[in-house]
PDBQT receptor file of N, H, CA, C and O in Angstrom, charges set to zero:
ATOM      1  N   UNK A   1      34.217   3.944   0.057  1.00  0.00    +0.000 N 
ATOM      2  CA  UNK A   1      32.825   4.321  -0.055  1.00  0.00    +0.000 C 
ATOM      3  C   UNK A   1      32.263   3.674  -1.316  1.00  0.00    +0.000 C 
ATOM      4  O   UNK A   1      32.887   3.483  -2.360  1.00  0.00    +0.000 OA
ATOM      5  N   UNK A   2      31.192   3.413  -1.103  1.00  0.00    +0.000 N 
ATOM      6  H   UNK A   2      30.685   3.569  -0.255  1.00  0.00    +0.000 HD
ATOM      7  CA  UNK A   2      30.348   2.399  -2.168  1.00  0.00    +0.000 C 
ATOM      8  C   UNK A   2      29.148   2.917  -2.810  1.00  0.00    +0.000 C 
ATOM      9  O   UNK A   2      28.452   3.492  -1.973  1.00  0.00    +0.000 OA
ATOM     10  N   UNK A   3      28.697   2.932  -3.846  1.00  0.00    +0.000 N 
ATOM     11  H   UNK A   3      29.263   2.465  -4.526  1.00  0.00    +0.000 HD
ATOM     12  CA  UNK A   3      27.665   3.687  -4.583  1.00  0.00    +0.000 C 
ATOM     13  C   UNK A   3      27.021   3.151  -5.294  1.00  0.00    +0.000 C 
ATOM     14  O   UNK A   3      27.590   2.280  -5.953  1.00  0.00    +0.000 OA
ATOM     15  N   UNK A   4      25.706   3.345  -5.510  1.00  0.00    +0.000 N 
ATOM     16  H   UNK A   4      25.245   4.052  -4.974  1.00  0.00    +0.000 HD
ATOM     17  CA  UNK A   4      24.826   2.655  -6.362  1.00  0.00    +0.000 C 
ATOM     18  C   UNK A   4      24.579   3.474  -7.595  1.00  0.00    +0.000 C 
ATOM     19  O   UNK A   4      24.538   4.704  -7.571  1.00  0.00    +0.000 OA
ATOM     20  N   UNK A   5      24.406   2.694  -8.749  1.00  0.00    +0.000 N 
ATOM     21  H   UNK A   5      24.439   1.695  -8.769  1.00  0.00    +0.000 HD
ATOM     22  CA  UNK A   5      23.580   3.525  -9.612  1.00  0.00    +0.000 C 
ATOM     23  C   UNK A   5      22.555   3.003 -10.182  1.00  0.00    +0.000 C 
ATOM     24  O   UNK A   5      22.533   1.835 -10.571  1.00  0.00    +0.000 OA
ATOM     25  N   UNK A   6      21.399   3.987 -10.311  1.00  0.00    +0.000 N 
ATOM     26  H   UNK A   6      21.417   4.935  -9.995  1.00  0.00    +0.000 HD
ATOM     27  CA  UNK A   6      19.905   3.556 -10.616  1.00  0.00    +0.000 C 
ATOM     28  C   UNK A   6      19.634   4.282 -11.605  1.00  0.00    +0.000 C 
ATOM     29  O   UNK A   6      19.693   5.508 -11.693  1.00  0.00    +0.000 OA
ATOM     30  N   UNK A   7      19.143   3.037 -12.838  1.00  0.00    +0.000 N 
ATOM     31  H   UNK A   7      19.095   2.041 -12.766  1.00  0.00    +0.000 HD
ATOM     32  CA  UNK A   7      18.263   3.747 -14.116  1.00  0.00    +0.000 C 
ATOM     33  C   UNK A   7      17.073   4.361 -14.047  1.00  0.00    +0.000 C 
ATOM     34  O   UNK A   7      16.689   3.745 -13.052  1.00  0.00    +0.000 OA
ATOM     35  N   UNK A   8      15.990   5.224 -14.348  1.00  0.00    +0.000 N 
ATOM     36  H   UNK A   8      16.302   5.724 -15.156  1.00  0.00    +0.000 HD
ATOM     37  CA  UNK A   8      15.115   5.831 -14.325  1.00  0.00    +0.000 C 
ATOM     38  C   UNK A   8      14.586   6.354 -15.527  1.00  0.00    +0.000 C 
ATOM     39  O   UNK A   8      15.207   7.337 -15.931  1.00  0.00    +0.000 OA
ATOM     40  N   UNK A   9      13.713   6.027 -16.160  1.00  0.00    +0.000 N 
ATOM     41  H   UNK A   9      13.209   5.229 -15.832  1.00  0.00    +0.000 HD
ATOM     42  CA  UNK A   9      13.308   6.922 -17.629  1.00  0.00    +0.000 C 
ATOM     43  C   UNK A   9      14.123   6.865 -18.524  1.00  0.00    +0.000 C 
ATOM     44  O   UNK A   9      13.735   7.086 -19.671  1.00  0.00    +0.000 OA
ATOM     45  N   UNK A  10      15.332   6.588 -18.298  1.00  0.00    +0.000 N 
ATOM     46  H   UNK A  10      15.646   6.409 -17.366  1.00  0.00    +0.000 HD
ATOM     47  CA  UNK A  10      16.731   7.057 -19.397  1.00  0.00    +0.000 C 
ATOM     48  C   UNK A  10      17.787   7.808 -18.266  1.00  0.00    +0.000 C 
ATOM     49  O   UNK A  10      18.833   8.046 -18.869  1.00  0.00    +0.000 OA
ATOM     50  N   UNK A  11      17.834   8.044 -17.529  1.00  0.00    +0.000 N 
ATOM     51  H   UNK A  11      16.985   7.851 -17.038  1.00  0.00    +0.000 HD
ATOM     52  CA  UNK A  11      18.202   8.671 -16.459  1.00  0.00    +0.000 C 
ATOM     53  C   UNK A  11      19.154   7.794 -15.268  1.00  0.00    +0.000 C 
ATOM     54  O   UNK A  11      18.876   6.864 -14.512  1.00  0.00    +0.000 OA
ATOM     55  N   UNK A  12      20.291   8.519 -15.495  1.00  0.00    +0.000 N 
ATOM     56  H   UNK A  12      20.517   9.274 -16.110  1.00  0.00    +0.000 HD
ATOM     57  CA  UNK A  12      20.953   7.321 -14.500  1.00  0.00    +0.000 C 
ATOM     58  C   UNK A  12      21.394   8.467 -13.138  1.00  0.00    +0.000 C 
ATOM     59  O   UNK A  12      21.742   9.643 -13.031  1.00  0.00    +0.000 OA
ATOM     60  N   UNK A  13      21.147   7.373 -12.303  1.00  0.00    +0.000 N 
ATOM     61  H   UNK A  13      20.864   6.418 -12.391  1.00  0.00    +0.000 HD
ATOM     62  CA  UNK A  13      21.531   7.667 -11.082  1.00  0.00    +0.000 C 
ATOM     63  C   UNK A  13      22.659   7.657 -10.201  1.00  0.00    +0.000 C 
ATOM     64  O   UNK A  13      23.133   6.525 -10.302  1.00  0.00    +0.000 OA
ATOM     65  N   UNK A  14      23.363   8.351  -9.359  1.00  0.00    +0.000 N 
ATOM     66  H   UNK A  14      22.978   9.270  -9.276  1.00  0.00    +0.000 HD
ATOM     67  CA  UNK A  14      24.598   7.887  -8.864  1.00  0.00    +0.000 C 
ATOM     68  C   UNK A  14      24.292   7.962  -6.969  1.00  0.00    +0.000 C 
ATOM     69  O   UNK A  14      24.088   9.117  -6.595  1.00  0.00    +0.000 OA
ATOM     70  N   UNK A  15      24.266   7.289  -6.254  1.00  0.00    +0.000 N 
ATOM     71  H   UNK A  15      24.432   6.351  -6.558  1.00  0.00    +0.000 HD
ATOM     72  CA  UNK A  15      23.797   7.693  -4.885  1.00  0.00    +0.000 C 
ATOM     73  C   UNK A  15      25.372   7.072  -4.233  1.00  0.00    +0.000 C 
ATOM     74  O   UNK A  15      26.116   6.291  -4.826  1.00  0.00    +0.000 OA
ATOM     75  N   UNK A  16      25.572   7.606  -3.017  1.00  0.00    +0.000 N 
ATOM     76  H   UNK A  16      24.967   8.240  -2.536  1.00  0.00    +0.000 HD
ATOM     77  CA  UNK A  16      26.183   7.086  -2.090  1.00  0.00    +0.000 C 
ATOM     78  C   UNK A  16      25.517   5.849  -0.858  1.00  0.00    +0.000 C 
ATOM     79  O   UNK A  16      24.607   6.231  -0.121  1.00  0.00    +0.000 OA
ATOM     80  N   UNK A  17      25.851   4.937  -0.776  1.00  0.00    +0.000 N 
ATOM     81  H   UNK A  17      26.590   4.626  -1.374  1.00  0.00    +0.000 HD
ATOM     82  CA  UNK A  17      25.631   4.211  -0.121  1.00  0.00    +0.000 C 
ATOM     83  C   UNK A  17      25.080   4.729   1.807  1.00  0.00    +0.000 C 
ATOM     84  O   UNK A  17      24.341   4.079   2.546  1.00  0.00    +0.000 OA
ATOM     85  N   UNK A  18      25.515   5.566   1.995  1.00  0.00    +0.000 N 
ATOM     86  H   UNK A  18      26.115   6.094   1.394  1.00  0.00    +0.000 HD
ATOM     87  CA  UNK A  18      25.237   6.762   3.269  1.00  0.00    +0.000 C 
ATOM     88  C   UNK A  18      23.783   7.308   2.493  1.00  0.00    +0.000 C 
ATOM     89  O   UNK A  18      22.632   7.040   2.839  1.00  0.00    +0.000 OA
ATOM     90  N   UNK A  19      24.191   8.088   1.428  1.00  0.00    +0.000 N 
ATOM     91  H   UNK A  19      25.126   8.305   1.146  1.00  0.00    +0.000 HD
ATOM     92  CA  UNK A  19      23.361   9.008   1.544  1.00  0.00    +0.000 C 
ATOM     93  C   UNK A  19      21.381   7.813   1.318  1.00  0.00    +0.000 C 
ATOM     94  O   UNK A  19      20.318   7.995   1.912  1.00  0.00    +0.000 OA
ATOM     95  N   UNK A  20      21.756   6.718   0.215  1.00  0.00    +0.000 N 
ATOM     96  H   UNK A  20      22.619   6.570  -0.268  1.00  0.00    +0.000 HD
ATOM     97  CA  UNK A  20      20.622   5.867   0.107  1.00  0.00    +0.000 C 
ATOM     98  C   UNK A  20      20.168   5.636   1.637  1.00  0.00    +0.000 C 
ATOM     99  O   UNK A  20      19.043   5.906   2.058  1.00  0.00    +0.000 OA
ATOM    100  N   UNK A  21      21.175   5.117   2.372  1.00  0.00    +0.000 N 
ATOM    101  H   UNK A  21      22.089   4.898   2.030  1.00  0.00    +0.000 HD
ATOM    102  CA  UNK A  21      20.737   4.891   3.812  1.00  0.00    +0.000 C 
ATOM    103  C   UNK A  21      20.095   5.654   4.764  1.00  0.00    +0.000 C 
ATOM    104  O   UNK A  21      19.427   5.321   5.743  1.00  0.00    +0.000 OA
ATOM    105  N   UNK A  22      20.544   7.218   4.120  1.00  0.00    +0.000 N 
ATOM    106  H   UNK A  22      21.087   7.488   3.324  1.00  0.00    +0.000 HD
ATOM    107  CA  UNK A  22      19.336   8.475   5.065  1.00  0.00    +0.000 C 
ATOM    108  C   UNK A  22      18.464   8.599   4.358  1.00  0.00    +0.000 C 
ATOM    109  O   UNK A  22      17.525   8.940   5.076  1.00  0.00    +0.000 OA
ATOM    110  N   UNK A  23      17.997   8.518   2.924  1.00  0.00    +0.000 N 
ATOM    111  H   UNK A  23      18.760   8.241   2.341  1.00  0.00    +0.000 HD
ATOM    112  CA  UNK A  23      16.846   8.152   2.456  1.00  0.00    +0.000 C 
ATOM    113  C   UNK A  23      16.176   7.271   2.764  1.00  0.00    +0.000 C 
ATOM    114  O   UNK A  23      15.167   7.431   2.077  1.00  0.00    +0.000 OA
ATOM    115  N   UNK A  24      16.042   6.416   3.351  1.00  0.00    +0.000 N 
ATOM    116  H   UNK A  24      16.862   6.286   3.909  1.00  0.00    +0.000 HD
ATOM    117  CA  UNK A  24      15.270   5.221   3.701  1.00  0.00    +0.000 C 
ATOM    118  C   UNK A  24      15.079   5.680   5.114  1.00  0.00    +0.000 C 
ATOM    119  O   UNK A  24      13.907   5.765   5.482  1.00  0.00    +0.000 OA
ATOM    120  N   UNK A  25      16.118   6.024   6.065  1.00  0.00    +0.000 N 
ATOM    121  H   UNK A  25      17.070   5.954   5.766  1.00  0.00    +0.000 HD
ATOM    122  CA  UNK A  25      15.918   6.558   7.328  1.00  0.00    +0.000 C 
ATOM    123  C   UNK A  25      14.638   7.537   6.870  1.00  0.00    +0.000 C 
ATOM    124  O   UNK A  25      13.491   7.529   7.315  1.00  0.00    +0.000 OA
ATOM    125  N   UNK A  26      15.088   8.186   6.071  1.00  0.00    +0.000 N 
ATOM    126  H   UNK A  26      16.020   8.193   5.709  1.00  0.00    +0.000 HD
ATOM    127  CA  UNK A  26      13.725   9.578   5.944  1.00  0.00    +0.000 C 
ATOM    128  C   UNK A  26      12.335   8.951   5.492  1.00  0.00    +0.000 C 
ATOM    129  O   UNK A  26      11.364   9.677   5.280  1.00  0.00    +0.000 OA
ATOM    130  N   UNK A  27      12.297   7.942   5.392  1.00  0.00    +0.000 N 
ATOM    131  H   UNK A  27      13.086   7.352   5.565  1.00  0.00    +0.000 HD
ATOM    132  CA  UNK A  27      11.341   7.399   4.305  1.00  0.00    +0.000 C 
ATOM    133  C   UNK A  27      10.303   6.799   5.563  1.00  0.00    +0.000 C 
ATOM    134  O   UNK A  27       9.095   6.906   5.773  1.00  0.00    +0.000 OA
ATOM    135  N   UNK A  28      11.393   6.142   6.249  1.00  0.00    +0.000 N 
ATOM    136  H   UNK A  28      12.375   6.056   6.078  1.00  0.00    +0.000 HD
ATOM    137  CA  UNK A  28      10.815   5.280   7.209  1.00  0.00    +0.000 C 
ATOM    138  C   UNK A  28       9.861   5.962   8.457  1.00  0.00    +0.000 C 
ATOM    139  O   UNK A  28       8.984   5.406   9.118  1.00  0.00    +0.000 OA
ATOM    140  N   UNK A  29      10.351   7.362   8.534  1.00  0.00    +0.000 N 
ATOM    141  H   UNK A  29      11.064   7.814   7.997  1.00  0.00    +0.000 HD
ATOM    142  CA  UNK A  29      10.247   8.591   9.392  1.00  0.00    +0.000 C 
ATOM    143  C   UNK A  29       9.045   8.808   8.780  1.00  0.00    +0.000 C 
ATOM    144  O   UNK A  29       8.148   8.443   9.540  1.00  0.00    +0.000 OA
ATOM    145  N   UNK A  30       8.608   9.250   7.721  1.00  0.00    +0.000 N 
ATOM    146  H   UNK A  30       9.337   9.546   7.103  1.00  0.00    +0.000 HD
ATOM    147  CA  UNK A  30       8.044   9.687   7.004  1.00  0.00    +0.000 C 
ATOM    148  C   UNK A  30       6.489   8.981   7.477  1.00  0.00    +0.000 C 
ATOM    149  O   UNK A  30       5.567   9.643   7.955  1.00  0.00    +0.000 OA
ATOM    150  N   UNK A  31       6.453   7.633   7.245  1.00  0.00    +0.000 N 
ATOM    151  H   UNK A  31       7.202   7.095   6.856  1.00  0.00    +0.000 HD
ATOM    152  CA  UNK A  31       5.764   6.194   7.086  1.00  0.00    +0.000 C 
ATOM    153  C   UNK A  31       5.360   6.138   8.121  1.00  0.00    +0.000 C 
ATOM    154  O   UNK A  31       4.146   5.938   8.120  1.00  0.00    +0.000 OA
ATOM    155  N   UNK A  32       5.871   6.233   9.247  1.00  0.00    +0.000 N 
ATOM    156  H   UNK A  32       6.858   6.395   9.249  1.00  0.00    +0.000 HD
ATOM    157  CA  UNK A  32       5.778   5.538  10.932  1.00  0.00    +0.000 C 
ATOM    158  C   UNK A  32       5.035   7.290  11.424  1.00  0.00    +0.000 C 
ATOM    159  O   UNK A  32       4.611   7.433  12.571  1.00  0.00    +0.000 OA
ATOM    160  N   UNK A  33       4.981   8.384  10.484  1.00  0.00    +0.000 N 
ATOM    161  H   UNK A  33       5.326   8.269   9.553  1.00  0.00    +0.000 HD
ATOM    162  CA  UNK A  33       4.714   9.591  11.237  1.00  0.00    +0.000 C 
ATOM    163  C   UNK A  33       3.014   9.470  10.722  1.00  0.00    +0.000 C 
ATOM    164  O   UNK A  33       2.102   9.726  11.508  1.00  0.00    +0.000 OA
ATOM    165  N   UNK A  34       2.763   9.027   9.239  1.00  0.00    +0.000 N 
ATOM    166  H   UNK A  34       3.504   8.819   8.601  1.00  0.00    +0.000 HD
ATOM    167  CA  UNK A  34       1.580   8.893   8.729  1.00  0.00    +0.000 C 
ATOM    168  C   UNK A  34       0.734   7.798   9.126  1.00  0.00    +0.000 C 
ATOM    169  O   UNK A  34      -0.432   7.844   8.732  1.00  0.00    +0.000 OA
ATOM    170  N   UNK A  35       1.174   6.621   9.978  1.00  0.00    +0.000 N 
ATOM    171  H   UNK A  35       2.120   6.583  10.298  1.00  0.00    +0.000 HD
ATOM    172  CA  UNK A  35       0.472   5.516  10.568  1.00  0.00    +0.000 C 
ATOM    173  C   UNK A  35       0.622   6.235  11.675  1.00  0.00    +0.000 C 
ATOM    174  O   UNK A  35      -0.580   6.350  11.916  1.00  0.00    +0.000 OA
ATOM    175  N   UNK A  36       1.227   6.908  12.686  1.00  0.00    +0.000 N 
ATOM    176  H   UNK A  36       2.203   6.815  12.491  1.00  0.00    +0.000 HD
ATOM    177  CA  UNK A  36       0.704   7.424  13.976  1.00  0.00    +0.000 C 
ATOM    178  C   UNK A  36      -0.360   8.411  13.928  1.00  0.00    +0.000 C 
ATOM    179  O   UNK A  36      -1.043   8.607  14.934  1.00  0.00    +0.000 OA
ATOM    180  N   UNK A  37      -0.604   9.179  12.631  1.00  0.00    +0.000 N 
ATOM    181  H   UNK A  37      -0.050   9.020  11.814  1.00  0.00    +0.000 HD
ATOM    182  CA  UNK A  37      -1.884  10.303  12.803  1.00  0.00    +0.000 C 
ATOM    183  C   UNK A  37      -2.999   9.703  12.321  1.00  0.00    +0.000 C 
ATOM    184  O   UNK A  37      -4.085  10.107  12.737  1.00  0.00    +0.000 OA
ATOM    185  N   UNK A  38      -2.945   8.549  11.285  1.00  0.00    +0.000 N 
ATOM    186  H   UNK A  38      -2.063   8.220  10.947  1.00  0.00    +0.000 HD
ATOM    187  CA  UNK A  38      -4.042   7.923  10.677  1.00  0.00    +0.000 C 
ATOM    188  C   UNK A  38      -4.315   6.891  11.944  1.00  0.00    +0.000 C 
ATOM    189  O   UNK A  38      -5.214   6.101  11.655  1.00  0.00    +0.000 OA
ATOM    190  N   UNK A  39      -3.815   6.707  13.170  1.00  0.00    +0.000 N 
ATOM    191  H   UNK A  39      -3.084   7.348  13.404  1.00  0.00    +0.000 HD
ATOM    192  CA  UNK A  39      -4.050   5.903  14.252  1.00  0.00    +0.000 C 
ATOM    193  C   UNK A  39      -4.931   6.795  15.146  1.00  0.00    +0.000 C 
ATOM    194  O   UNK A  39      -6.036   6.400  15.518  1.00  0.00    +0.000 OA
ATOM    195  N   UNK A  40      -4.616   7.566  15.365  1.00  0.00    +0.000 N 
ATOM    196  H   UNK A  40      -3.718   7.887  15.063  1.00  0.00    +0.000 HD
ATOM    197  CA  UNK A  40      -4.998   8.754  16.032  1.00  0.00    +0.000 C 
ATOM    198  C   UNK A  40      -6.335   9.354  15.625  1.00  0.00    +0.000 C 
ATOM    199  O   UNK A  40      -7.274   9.745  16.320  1.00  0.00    +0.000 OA
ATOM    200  N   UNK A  41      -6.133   9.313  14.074  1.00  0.00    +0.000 N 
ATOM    201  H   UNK A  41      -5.371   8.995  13.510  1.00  0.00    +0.000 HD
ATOM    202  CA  UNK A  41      -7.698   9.853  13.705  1.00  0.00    +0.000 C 
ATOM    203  C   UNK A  41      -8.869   8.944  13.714  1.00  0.00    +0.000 C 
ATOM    204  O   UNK A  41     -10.065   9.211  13.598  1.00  0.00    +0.000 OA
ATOM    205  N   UNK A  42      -8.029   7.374  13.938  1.00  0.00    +0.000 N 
ATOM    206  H   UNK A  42      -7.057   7.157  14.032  1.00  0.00    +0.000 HD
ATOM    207  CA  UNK A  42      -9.366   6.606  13.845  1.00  0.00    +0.000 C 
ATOM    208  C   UNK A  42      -9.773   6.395  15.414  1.00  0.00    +0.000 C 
ATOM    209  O   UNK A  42     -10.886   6.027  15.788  1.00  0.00    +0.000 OA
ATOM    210  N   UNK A  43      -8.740   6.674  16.204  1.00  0.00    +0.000 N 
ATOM    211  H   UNK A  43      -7.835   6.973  15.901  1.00  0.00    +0.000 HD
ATOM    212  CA  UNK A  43      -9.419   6.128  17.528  1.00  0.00    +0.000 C 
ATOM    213  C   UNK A  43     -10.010   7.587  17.568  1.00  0.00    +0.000 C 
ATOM    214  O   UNK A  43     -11.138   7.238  17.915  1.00  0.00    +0.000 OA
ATOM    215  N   UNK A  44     -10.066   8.409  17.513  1.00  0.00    +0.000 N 
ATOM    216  H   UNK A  44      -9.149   8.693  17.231  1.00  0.00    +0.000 HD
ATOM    217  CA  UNK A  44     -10.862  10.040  17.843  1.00  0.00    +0.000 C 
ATOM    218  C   UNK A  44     -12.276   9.637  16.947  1.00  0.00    +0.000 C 
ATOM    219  O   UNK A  44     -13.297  10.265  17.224  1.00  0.00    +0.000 OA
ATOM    220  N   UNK A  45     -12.325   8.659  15.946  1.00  0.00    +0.000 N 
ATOM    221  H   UNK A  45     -11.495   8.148  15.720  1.00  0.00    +0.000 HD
ATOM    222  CA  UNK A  45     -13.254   8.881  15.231  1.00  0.00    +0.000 C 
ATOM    223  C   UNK A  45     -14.401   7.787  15.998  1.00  0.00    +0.000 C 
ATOM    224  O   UNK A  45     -15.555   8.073  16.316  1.00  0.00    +0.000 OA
ATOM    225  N   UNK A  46     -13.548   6.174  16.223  1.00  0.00    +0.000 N 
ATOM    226  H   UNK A  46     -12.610   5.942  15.964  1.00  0.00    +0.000 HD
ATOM    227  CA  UNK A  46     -13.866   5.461  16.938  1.00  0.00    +0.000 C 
ATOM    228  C   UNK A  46     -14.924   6.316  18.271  1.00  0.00    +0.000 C 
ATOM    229  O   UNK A  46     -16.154   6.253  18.287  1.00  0.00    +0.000 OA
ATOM    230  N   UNK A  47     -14.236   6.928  19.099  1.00  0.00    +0.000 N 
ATOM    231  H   UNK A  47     -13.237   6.980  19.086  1.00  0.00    +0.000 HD
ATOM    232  CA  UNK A  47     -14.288   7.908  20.426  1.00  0.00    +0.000 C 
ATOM    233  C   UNK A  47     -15.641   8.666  19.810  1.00  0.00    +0.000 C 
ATOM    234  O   UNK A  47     -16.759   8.362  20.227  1.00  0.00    +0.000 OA
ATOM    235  N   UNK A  48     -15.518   9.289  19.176  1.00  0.00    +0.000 N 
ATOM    236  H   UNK A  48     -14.610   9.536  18.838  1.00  0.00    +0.000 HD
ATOM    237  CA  UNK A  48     -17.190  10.180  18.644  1.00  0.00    +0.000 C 
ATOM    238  C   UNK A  48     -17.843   9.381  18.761  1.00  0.00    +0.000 C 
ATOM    239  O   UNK A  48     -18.602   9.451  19.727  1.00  0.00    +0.000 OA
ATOM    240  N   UNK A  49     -17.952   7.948  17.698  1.00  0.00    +0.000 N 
ATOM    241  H   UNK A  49     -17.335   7.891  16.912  1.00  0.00    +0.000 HD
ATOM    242  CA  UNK A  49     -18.923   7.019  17.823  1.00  0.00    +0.000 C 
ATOM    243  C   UNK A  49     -19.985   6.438  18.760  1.00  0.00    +0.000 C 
ATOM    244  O   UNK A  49     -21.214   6.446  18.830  1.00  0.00    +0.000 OA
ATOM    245  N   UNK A  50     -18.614   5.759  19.680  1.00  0.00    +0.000 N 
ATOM    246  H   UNK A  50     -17.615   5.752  19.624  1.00  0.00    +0.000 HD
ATOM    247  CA  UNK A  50     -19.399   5.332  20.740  1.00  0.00    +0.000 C 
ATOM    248  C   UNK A  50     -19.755   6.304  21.425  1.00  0.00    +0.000 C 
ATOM    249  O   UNK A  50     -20.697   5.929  22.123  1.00  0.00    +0.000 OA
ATOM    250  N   UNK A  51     -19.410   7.827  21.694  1.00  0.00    +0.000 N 
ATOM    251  H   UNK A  51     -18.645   8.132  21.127  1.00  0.00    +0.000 HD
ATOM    252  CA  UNK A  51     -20.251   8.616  22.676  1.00  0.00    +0.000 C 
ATOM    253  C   UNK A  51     -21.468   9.019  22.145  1.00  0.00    +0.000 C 
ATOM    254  O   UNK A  51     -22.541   8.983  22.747  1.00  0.00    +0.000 OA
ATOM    255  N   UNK A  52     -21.298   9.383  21.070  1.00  0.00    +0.000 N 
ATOM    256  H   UNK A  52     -20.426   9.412  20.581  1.00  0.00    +0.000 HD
ATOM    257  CA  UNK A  52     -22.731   9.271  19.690  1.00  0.00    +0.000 C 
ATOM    258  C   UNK A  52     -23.509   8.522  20.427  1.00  0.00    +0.000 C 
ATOM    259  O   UNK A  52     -24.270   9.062  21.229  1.00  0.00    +0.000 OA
ATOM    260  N   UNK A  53     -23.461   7.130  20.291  1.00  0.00    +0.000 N 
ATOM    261  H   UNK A  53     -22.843   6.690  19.640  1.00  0.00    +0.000 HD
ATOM    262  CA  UNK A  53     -24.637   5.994  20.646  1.00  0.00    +0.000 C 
ATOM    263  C   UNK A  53     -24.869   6.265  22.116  1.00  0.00    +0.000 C 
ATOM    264  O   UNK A  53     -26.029   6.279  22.530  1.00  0.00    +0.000 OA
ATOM    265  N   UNK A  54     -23.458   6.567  23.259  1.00  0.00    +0.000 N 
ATOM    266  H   UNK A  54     -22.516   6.556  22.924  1.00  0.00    +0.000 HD
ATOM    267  CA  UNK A  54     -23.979   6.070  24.843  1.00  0.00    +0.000 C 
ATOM    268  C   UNK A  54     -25.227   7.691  24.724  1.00  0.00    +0.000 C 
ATOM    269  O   UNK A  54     -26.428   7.489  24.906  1.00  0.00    +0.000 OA
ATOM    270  N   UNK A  55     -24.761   9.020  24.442  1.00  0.00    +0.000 N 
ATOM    271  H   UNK A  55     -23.786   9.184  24.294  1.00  0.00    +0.000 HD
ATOM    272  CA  UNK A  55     -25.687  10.203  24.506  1.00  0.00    +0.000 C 
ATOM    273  C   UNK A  55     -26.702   9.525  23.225  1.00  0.00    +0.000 C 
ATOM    274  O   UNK A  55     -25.708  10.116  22.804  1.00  0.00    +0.000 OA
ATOM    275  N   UNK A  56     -27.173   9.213  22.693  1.00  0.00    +0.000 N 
ATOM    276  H   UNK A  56     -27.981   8.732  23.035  1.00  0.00    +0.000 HD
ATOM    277  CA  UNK A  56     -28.353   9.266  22.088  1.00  0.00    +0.000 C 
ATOM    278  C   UNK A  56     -29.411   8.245  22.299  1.00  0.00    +0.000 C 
ATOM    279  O   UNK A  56     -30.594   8.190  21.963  1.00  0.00    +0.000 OA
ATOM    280  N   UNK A  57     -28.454   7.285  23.098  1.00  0.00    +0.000 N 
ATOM    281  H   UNK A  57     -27.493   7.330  23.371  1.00  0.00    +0.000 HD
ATOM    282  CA  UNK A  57     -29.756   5.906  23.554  1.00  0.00    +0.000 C 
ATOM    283  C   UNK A  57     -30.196   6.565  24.768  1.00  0.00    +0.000 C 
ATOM    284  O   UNK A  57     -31.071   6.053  25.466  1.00  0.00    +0.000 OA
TER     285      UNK A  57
């Protein structure tokens, strides 16, 4: 098993090579969950728009 260590402030780090790898899994999860709702809110916002204009012309 293989391990990294990362400086920080003065602060050293010790990670497992696994565990860095479910951090990034989580990270990535994280990332891909906040571009699917910020996708979502723009086509809903998009969607108001144009019904805005077709009901008001």
């Amino acid at each position: 098993m293989s391990a990294t260590y990362e400086v920080h402030d003065g602060c050293t780090t010790l990670i497992s090579d696994a565990g860095r790898d479910k951090c990034e899994a989580e990270q990535r999860h994280a990332r891909a969950e906040i571009l699917m709702w910020t996708t979502v809110a723009s086509i809903v916002t998009i969607a108001g728009l144009v019904l805005d204009r077709l009901m008001g012309a």
